[in-house]
Backbone as CSV, one residue per row, in Angstrom:
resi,resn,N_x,N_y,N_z,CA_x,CA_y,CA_z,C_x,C_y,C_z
1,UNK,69.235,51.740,166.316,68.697,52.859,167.043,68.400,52.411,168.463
2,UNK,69.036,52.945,169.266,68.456,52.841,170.437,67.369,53.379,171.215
3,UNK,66.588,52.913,172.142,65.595,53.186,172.643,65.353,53.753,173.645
4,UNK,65.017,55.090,173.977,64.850,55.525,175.631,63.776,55.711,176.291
5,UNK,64.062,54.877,177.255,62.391,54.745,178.519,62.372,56.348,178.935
6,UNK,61.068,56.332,178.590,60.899,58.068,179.057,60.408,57.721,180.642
7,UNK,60.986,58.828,181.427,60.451,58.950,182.738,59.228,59.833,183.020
8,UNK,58.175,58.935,182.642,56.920,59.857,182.760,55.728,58.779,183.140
9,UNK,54.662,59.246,184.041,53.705,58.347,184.350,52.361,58.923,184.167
10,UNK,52.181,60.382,183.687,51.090,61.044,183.852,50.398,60.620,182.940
11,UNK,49.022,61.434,182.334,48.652,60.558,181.042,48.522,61.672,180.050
12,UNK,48.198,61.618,178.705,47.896,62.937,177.654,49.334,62.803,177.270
13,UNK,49.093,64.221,176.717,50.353,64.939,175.764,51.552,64.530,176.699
14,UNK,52.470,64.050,176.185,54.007,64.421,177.208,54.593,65.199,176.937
15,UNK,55.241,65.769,177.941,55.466,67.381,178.142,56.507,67.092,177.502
16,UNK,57.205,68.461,177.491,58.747,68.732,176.326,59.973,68.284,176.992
17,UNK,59.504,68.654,177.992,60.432,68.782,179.143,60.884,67.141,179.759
18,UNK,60.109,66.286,179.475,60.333,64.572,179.686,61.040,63.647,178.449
19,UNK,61.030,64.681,177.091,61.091,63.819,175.789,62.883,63.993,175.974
20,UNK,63.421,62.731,175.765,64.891,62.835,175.650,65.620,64.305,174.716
21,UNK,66.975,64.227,174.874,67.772,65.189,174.294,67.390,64.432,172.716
22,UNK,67.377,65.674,171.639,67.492,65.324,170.761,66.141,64.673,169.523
23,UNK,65.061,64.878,170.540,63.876,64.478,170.318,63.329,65.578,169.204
24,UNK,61.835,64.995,168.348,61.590,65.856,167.431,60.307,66.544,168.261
25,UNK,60.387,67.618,168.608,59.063,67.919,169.928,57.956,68.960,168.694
26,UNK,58.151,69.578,167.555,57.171,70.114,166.671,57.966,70.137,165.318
27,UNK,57.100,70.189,164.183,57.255,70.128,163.045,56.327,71.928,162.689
28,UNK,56.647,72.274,161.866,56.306,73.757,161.101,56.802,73.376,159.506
29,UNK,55.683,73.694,158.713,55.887,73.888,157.218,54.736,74.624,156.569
30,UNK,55.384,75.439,155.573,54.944,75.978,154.382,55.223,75.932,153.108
31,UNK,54.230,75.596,152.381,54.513,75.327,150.897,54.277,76.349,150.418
32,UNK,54.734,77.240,149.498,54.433,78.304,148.551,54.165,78.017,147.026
33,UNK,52.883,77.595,146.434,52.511,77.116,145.453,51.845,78.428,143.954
34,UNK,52.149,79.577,144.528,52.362,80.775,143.656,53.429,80.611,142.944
35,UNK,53.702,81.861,141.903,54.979,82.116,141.626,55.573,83.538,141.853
36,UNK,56.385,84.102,141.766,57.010,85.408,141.419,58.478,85.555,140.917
37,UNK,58.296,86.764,140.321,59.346,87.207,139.719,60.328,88.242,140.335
38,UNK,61.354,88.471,140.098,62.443,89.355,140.870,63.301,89.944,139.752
39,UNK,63.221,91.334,139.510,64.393,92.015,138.718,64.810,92.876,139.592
40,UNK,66.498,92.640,139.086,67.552,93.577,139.845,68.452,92.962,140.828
41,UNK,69.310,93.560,141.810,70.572,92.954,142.179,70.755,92.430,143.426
42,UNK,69.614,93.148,144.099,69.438,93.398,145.501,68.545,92.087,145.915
43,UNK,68.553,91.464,147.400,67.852,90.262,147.965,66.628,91.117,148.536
44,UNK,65.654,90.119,148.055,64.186,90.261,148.115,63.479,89.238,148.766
45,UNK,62.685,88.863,149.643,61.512,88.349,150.190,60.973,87.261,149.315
46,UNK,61.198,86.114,149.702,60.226,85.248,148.432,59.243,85.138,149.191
47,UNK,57.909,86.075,148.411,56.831,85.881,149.274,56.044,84.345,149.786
48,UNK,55.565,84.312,151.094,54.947,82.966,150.815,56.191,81.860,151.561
49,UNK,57.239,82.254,151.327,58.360,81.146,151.999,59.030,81.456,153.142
50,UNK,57.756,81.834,154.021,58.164,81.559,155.518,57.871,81.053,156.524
51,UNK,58.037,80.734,157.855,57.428,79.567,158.880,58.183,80.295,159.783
52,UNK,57.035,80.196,160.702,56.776,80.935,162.519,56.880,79.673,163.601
53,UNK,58.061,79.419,164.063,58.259,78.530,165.432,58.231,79.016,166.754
54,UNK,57.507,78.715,167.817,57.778,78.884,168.934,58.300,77.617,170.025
55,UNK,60.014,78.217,169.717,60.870,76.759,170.946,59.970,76.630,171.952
56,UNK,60.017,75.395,172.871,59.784,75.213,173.966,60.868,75.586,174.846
57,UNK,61.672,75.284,175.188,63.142,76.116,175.463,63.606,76.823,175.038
58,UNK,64.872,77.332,175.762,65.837,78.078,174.874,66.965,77.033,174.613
59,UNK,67.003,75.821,175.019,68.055,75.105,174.890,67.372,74.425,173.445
60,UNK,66.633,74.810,172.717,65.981,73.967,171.715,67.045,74.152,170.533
61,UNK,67.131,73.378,169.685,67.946,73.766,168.076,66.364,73.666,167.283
62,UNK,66.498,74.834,166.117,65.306,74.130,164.955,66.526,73.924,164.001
63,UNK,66.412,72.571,163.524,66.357,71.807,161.882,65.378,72.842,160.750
64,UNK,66.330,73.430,159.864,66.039,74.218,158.931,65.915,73.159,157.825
65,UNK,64.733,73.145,156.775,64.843,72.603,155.794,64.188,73.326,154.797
66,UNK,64.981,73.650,153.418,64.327,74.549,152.438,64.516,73.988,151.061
67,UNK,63.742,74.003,149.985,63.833,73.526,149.075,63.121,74.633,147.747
68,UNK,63.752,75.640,146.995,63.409,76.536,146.426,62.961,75.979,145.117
69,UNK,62.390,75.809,144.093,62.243,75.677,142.481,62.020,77.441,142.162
70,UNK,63.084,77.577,141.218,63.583,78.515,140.515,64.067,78.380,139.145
71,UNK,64.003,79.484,138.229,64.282,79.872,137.013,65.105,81.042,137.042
72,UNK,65.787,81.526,136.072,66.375,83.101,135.820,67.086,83.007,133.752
73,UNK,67.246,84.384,133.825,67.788,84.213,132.187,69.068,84.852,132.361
74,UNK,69.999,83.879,132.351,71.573,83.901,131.863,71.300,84.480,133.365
75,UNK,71.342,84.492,134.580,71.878,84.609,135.882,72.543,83.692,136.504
76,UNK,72.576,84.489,137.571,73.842,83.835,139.061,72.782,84.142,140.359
77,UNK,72.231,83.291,140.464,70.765,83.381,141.712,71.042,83.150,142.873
78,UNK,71.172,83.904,143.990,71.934,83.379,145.458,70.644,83.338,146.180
79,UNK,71.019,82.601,147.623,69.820,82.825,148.484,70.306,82.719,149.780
80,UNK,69.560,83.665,150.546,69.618,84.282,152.234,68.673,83.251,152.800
81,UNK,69.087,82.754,154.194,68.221,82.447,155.518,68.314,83.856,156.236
82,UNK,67.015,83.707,156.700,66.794,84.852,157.883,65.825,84.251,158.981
83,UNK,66.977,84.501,159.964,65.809,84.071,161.280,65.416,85.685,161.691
84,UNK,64.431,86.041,161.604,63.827,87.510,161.897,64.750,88.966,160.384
85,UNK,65.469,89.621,161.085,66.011,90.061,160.294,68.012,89.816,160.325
86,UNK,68.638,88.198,160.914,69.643,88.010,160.853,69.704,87.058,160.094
87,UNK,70.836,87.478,159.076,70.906,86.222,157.827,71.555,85.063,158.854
88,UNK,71.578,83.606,158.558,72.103,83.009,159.397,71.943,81.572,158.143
89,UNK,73.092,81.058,158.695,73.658,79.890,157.480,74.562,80.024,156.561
90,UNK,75.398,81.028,156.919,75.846,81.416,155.357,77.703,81.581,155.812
91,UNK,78.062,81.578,154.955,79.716,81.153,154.430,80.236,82.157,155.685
92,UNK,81.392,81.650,156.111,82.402,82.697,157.356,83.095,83.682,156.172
93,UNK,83.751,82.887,155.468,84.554,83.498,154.171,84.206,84.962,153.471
94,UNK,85.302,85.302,153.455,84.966,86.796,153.459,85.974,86.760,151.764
95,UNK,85.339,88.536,151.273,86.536,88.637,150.139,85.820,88.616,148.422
96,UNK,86.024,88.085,147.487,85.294,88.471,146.267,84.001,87.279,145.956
97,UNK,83.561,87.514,145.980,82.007,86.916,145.621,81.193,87.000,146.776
98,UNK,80.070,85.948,146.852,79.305,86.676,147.741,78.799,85.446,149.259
99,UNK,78.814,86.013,150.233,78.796,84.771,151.408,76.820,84.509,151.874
100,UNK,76.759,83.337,150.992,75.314,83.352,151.393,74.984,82.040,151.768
101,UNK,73.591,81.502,151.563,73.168,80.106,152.253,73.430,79.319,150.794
102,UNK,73.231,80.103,149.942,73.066,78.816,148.183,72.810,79.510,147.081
103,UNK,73.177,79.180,145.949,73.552,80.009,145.129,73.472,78.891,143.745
104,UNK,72.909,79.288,142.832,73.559,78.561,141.322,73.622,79.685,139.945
105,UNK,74.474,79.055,139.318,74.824,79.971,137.434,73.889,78.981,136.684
106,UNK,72.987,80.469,136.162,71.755,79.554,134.986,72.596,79.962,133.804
107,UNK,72.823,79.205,132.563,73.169,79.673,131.380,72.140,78.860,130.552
108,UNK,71.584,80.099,129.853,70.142,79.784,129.244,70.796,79.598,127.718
109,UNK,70.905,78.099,127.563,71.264,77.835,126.591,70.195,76.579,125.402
110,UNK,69.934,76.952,124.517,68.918,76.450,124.072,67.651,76.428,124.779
111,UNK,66.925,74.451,125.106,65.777,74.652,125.661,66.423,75.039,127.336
112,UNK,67.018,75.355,127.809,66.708,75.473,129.009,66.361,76.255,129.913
113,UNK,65.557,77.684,129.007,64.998,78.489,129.260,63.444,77.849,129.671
114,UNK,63.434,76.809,129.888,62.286,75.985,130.170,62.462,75.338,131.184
115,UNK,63.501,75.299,131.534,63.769,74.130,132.979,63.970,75.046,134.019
116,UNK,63.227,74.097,135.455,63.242,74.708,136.627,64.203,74.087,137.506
117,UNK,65.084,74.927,137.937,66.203,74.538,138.829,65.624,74.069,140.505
118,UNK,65.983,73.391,141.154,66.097,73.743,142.747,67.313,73.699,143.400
119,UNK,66.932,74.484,144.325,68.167,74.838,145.442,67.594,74.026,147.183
120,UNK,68.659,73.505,147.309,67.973,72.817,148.757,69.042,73.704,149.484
121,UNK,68.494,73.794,150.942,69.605,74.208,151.886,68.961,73.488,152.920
122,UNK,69.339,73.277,154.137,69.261,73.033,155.729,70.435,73.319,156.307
123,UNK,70.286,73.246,157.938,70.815,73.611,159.191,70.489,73.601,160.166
124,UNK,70.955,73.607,161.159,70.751,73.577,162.670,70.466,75.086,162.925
125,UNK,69.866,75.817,163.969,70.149,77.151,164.127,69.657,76.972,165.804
126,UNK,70.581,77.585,166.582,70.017,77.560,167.941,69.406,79.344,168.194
127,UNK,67.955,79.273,168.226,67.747,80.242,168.782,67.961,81.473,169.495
128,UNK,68.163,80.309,170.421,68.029,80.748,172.349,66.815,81.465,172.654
129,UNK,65.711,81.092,172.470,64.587,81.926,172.510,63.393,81.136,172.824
130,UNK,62.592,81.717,173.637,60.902,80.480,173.673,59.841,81.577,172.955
131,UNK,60.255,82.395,172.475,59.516,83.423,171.649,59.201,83.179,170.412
132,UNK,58.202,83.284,169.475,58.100,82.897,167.892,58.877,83.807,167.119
133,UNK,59.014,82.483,166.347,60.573,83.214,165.349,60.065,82.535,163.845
134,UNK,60.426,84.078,162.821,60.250,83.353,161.912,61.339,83.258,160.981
135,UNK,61.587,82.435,160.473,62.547,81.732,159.359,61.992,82.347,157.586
136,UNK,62.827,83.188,157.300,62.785,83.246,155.551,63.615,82.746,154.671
137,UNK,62.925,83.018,153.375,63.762,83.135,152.640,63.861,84.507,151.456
138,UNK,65.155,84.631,151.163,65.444,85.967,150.344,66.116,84.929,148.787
139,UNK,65.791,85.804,147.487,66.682,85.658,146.416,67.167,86.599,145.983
140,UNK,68.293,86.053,145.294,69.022,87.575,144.073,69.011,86.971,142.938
141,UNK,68.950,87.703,141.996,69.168,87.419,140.501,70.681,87.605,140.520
142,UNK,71.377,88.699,141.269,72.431,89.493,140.865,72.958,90.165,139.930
143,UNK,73.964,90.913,139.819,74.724,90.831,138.515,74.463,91.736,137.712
144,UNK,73.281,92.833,138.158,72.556,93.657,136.941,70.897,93.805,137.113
145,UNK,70.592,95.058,136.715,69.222,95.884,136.972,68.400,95.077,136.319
146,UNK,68.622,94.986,135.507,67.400,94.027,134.455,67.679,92.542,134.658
147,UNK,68.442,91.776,135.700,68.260,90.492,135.598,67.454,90.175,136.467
148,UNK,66.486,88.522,135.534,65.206,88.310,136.443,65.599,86.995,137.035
149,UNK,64.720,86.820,137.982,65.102,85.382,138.399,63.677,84.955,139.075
150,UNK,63.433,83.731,138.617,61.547,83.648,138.486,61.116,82.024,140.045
151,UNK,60.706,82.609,140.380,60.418,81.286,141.955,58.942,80.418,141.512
152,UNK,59.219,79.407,141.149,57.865,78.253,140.966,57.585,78.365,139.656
153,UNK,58.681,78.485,138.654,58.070,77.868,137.163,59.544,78.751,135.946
154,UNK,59.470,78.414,135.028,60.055,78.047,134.145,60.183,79.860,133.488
155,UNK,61.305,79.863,132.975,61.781,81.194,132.319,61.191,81.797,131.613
156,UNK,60.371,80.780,130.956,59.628,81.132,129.542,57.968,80.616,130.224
157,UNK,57.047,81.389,129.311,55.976,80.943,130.076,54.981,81.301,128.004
158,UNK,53.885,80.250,128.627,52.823,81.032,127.194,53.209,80.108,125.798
159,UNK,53.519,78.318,126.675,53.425,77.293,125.626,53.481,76.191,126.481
160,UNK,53.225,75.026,125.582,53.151,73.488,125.974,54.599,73.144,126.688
161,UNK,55.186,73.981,126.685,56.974,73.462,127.271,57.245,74.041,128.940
162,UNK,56.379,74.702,129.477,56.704,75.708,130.413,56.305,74.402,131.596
163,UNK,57.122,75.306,132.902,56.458,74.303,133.995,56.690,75.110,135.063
164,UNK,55.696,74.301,135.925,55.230,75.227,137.047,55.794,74.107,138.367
165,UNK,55.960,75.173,139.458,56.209,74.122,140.602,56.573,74.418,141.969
166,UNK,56.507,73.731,143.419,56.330,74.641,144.623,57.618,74.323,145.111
167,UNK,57.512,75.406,146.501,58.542,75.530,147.268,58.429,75.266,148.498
168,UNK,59.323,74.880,149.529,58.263,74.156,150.532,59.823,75.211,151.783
169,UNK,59.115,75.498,152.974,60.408,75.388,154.056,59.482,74.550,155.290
170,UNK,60.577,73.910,156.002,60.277,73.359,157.121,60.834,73.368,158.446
171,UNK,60.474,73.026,159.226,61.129,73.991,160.929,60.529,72.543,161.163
172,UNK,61.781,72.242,162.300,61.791,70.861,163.575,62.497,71.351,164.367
173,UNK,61.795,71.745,165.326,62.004,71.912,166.906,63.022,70.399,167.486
174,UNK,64.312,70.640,168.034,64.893,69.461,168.401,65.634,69.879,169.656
175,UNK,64.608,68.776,170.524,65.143,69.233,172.259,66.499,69.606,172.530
176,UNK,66.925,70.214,173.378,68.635,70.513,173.604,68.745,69.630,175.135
C-alpha cells in the first residue's frame, strides 16, 4: 500500500477536500434487529433497512454494502437497491425472469424450514449529489399471492429449532 503525504498544515478535522482520491471520508450504517414478514408478489420496503448519506461532493462514489438474513416457504425471494425512489444495481439484461440486485430459490425441504438464508449485495453508486440520499432495501417473495418471505428469522417460529437474526446496510462515502 502506498502512502500519500496529505497537503495540509491547518490543525482539527481535515477537510474532504485535502484527503486523496479514493479516500474513506464517512461511514453510515444500520442494523435492523426486528423481523417482518411479506406476502404476495410485489417488492416491499424492508422496514428498518435504510441509511441517509450526505456526499461531500458530487464527485463522491458511496460503497454500498448490504447483507439481508431471510427465510420464505418453497419461494424465489429477489431484492431491489433504491437510492431514493431509483432501483440501481441491478442486471442490464432484459427478457424472461426478473433484473434485480439478488435473488435466491428456497425449497423447503425437510428441516429447512428452519434455516435462515443471507443475501449479500454491494456496489459503487455515483450520486452526483451533496444532498442526503437514502439507500433501501425492497424484497419479493414472488411467484404468487400467498407466498411469504420472512426478514430476520426462520420460516417456522414457536420451538427450540427456530432462529432469529439481523440485517445490517452500510454507506462509505469514497472521495472522487
Amino acid at each position: 500500500m502506498t502512502l500519500t503525504k496529505l497537503n495540509y498544515t491547518g490543525q482539527g478535522t481535515i477537510p474532504p477536500t485535502k484527503l486523496p482520491t479514493n479516500s474513506v471520508l464517512q461511514v453510515i450504517s444500520t442494523t435492523k434487529t426486528d423481523t417482518q414478514t411479506i406476502t404476495g408478489s410485489s417488492f416491499v420496503d424492508i422496514t428498518g433497512l435504510s441509511a441517509t448519506i450526505t456526499p461531500s461532493s458530487t464527485s463522491s462514489k458511496i460503497l454500498i454494502s448490504i447483507n439481508v438474513s431471510f427465510s420464505g416457504d418453497a419461494a424465489y425471494i429477489a431484492f431491489q437497491i433504491l437510492r431514493g425512489s431509483t432501483e440501481i444495481l441491478k442486471s442490464t439484461e432484459t427478457g424472461a425472469g426478473l433484473e434485480c440486485a439478488g435473488g435466491q430459490t428456497i425449497v423447503n425441504a425437510a428441516n429447512q424450514n428452519y434455516s435462515i438464508y443471507k443475501e449479500s449485495m454491494s456496489g459503487l453508486d455515483s450520486p452526483n449529489t451533496t444532498s442526503a440520499t437514502t439507500y433501501k432495501v425492497q424484497i419479493s417473495p414472488m411467484r404468487g399471492a400467498s407466498t411469504t418471505a420472512n426478514v430476520n428469522r426462520s420460516n417456522i417460529l414457536g420451538d427450540d429449532n427456530q432462529y432469529n437474526s439481523v440485517s445490517t446496510i452500510t454507506l462509505m462515502e469514497i472521495a472522487g
